[in-house]
MIDOSE-1310 file (N, C-alpha, C; in nm, 2 decimals, decimal comma, always signed):
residues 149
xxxx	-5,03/-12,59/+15,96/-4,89/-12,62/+15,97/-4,83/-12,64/+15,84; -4,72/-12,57/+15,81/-4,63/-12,62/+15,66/-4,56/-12,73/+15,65; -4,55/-12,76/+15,58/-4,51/-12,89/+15,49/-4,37/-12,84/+15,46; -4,24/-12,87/+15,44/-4,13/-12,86/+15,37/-4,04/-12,95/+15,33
xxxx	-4,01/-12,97/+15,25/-3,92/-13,05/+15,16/-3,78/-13,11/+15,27; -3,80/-13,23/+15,30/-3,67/-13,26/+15,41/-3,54/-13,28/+15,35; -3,47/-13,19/+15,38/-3,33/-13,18/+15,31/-3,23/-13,18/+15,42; -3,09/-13,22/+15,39/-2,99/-13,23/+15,47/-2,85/-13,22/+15,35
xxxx	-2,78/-13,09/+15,44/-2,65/-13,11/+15,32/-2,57/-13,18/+15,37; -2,53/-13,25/+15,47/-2,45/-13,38/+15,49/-2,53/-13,50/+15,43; -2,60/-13,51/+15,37/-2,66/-13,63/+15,32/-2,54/-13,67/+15,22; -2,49/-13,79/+15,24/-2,43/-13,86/+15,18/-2,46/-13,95/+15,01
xxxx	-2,39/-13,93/+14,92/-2,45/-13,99/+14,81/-2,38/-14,16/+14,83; -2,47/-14,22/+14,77/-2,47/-14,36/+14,78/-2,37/-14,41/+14,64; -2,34/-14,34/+14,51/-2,28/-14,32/+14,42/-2,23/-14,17/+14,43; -2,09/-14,15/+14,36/-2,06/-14,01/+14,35/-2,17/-13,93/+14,21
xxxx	-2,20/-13,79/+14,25/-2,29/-13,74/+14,15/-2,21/-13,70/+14,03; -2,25/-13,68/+13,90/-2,19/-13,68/+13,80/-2,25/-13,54/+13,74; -2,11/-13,45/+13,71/-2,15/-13,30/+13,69/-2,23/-13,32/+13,58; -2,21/-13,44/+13,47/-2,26/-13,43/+13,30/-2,44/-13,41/+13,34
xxxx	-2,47/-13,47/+13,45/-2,61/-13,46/+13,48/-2,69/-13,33/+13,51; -2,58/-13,25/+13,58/-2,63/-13,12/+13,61/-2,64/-13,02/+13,49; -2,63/-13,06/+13,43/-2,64/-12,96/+13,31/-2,72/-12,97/+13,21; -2,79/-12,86/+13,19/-2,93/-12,91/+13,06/-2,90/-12,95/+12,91
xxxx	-2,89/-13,08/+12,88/-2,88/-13,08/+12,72/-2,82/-12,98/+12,66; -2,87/-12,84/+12,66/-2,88/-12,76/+12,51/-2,79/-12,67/+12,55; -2,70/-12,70/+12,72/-2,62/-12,56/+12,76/-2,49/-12,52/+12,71; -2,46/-12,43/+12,67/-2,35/-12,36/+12,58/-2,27/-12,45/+12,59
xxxx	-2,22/-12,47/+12,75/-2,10/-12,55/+12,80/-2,12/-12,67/+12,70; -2,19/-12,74/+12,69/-2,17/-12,83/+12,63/-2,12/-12,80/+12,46; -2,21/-12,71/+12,41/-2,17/-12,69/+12,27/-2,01/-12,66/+12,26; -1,95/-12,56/+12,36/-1,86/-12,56/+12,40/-1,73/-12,66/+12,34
xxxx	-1,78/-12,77/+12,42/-1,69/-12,86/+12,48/-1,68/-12,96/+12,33; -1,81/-12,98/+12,26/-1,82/-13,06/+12,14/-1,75/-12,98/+12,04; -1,74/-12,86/+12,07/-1,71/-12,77/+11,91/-1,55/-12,81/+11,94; -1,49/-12,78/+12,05/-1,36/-12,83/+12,07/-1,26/-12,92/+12,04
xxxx	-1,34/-13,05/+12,10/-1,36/-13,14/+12,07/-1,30/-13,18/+11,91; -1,39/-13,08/+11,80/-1,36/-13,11/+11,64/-1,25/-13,06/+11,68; -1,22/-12,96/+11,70/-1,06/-12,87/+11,66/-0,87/-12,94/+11,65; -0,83/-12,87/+11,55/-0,71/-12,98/+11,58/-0,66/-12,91/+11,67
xxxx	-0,60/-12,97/+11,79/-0,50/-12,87/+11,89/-0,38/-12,94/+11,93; -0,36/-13,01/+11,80/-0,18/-13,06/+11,79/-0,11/-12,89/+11,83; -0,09/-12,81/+11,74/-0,01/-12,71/+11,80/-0,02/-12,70/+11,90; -0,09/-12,69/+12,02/-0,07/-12,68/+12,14/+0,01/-12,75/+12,21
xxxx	-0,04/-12,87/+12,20/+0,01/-12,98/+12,23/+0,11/-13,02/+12,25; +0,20/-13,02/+12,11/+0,30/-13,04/+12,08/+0,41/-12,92/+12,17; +0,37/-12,85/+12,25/+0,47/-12,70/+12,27/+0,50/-12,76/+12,44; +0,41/-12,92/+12,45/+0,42/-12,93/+12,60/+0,53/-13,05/+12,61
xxxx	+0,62/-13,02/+12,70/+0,74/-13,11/+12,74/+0,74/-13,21/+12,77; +0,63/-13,20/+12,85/+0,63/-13,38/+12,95/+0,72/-13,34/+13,09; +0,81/-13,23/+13,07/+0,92/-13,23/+13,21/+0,79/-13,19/+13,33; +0,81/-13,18/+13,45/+0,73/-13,15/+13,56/+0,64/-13,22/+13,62
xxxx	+0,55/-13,09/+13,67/+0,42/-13,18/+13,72/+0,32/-13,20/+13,57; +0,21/-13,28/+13,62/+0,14/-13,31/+13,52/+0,04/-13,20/+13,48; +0,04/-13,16/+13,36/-0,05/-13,02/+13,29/-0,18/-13,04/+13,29; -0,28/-12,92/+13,27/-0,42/-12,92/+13,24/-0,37/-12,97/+13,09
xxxx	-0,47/-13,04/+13,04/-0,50/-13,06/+12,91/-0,55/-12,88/+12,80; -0,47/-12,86/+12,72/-0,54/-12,77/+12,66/-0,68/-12,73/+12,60; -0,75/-12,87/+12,59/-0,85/-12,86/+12,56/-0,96/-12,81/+12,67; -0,89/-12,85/+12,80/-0,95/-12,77/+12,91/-0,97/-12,65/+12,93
xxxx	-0,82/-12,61/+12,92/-0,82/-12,47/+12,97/-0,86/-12,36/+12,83; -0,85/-12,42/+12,73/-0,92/-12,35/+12,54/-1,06/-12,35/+12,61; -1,15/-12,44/+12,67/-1,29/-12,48/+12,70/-1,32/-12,35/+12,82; -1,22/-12,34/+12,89/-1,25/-12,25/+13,00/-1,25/-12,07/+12,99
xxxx	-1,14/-12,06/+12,89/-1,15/-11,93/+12,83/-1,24/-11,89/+12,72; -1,30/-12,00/+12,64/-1,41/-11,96/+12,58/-1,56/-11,96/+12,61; -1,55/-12,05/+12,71/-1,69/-12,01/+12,77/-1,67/-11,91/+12,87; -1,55/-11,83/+12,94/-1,58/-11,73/+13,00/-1,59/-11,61/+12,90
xxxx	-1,52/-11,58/+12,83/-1,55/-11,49/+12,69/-1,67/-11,50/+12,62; -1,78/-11,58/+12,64/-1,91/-11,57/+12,59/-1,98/-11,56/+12,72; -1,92/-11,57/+12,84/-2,05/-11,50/+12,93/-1,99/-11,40/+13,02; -1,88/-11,32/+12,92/-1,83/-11,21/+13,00/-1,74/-11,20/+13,10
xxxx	-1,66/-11,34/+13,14/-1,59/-11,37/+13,27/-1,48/-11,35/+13,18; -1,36/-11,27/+13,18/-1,21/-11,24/+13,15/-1,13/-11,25/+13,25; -1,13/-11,22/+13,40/-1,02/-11,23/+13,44/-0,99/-11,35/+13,47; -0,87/-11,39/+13,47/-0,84/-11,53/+13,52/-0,83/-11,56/+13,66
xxxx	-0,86/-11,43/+13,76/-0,86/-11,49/+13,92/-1,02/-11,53/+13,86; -1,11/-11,47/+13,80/-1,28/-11,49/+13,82/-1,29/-11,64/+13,76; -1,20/-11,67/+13,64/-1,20/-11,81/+13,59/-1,19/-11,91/+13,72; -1,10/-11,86/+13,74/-1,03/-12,02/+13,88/-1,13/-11,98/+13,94
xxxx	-1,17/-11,91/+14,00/-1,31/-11,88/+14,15/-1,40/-11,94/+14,05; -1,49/-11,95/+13,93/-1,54/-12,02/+13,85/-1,59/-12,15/+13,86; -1,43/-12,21/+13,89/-1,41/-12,37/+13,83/-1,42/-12,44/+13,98; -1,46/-12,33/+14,11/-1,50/-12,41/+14,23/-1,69/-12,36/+14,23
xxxx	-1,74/-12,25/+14,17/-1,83/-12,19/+14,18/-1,97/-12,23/+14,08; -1,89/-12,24/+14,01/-2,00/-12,26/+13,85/-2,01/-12,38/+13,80; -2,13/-12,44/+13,80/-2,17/-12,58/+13,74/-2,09/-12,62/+13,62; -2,14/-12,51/+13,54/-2,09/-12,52/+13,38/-1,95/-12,51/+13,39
xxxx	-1,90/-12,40/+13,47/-1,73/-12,44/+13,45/-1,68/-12,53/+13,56; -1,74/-12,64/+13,61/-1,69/-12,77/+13,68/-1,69/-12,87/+13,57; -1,79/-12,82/+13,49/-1,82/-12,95/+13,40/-1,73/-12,93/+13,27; -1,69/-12,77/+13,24/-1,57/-12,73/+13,12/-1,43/-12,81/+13,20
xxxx	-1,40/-12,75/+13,33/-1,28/-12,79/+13,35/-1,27/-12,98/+13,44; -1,36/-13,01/+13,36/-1,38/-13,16/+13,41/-1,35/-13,17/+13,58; -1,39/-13,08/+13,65/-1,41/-13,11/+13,79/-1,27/-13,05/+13,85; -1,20/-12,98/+13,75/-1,06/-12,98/+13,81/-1,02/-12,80/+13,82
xxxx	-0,94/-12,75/+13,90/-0,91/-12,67/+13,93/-0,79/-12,55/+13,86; -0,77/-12,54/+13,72/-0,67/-12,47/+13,73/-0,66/-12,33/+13,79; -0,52/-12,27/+13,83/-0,53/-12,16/+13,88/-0,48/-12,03/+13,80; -0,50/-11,91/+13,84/-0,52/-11,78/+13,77/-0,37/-11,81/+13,69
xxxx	-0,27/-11,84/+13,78/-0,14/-11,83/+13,68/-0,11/-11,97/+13,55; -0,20/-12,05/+13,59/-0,20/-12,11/+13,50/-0,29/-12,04/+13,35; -0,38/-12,01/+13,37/-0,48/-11,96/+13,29/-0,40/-11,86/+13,19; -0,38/-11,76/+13,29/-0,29/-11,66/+13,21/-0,13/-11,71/+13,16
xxxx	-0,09/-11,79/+13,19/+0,01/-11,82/+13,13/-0,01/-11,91/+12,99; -0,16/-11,99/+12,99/-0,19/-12,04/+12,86/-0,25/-11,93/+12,73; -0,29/-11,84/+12,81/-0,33/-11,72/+12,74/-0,23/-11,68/+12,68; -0,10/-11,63/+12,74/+0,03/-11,52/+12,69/+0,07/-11,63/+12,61
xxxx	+0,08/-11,75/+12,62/+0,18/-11,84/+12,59/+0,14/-11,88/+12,46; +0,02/-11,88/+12,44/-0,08/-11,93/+12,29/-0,11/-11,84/+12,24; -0,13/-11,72/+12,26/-0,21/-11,57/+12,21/-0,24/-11,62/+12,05; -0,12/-11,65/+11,97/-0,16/-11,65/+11,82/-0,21/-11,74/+11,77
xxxx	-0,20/-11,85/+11,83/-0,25/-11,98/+11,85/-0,44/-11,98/+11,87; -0,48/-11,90/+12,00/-0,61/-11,89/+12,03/-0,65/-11,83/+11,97; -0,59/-11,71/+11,91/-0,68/-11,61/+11,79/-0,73/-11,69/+11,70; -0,67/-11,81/+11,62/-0,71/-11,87/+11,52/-0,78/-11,99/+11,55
xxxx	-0,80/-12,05/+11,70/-0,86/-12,15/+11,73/-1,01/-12,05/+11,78; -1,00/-11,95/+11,81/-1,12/-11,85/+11,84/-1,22/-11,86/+11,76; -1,19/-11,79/+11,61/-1,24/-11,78/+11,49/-1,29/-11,94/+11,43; -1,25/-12,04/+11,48/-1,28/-12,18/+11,44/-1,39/-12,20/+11,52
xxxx	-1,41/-12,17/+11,63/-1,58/-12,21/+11,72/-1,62/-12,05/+11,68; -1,59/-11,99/+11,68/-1,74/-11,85/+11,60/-1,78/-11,93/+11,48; -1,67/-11,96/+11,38/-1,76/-12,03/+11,25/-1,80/-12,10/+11,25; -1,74/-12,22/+11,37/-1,90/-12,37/+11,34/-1,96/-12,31/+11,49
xxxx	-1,98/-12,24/+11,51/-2,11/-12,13/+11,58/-2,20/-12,07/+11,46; -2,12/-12,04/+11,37/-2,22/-11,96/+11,31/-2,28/-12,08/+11,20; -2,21/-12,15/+11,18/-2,25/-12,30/+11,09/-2,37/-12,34/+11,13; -2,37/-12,30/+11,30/-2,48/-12,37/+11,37/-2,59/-12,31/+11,40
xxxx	-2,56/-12,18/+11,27/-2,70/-12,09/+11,36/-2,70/-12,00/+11,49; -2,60/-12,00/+11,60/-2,59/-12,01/+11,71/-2,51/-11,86/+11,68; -2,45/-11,78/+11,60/-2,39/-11,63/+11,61/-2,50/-11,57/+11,50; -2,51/-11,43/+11,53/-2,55/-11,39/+11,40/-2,45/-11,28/+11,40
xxxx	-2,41/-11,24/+11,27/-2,33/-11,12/+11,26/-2,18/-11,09/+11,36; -2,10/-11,26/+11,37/-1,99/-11,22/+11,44/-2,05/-11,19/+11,60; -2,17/-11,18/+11,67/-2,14/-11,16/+11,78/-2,24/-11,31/+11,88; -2,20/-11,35/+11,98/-2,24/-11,40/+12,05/-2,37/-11,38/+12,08
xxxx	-2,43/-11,49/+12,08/-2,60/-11,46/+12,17/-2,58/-11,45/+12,31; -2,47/-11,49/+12,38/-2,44/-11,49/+12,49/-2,36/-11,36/+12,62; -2,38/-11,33/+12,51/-2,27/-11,16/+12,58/-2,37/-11,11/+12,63; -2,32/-11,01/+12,71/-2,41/-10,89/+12,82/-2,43/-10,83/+12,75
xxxx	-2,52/-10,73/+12,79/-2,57/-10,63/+12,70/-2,50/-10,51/+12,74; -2,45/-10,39/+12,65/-2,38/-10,31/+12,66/-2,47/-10,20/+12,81; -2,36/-10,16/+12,87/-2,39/-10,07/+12,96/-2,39/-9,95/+12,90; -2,46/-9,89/+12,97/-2,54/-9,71/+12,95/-2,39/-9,66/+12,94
xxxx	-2,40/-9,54/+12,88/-2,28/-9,47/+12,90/-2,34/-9,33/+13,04; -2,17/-9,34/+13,10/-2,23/-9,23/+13,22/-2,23/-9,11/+13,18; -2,31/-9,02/+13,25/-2,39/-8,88/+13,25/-2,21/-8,81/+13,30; -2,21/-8,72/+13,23/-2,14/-8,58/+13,24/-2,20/-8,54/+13,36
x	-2,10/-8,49/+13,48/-2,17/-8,37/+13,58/-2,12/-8,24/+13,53
């Protein structure tokens, strides 16, 4: 007779669980989050009103597009499905939810802004050992090109 591990997904936690735990030490997301972290992101900042509802923090949603651009995730519906899906992007978007029009709207809205905060985590990437030659250790690897019929 087998033996198996007694599990229950209504099991209730006796403290809430903490995403920083699910995540290994050495995972990108984290380098991620620290390289950011250094960056000045007054410009961003400053471009935000205060009028409305309350904003994602830029540092969030900067954290959320660069870890999807190092593991290949660009569109911003695949970001938001992400930030309910993916450990590492619960733990980028600190547990929180932005949505696709938010995403893309920090995108259009910053373009020249991100180009120059982009080039700031490749160099203390590459400071760190962690790029060689401008590209990601983390990218896919190029697909086959298709056959002619």
């Amino acid at each position: 007779m087998s033996r198996f591990i007694q599990t229950s997904r209504q099991q209730h936690y006796l403290l809430p669980p903490s995403i920083d735990e699910w995540l290994p030490e050495n995972h990108l997301a984290r380098f991620i989050v620290e390289v950011i972290d250094q960056l000045d992101l007054s410009q961003l900042t400053r471009r935000y009103t205060g009028r409305g509802s309350a904003a994602h923090h830029p540092a969030v949603l900067l954290a959320i597009l660069v870890y999807g651009y190092a593991t290949g995730v660009f569109s911003s519906r695949k970001l938001e499905r992400a930030t309910y899906d993916s450990v590492a992007f619960r733990f980028l978007s600190v547990d929180t939810h932005p949505d696709h029009d938010t995403l893309a709207n920090f995108r259009k809205t910053f373009l020249v802004e991100l180009e120059d905060l982009f080039v700031q985590v490749l160099s203390l990437a590459q400071a760190m050992k962690l790029v060689k030659l401008g590209r990601f250790p983390w990218t896919a690897p190029k697909s086959k090109p298709m056959r002619q019929t």
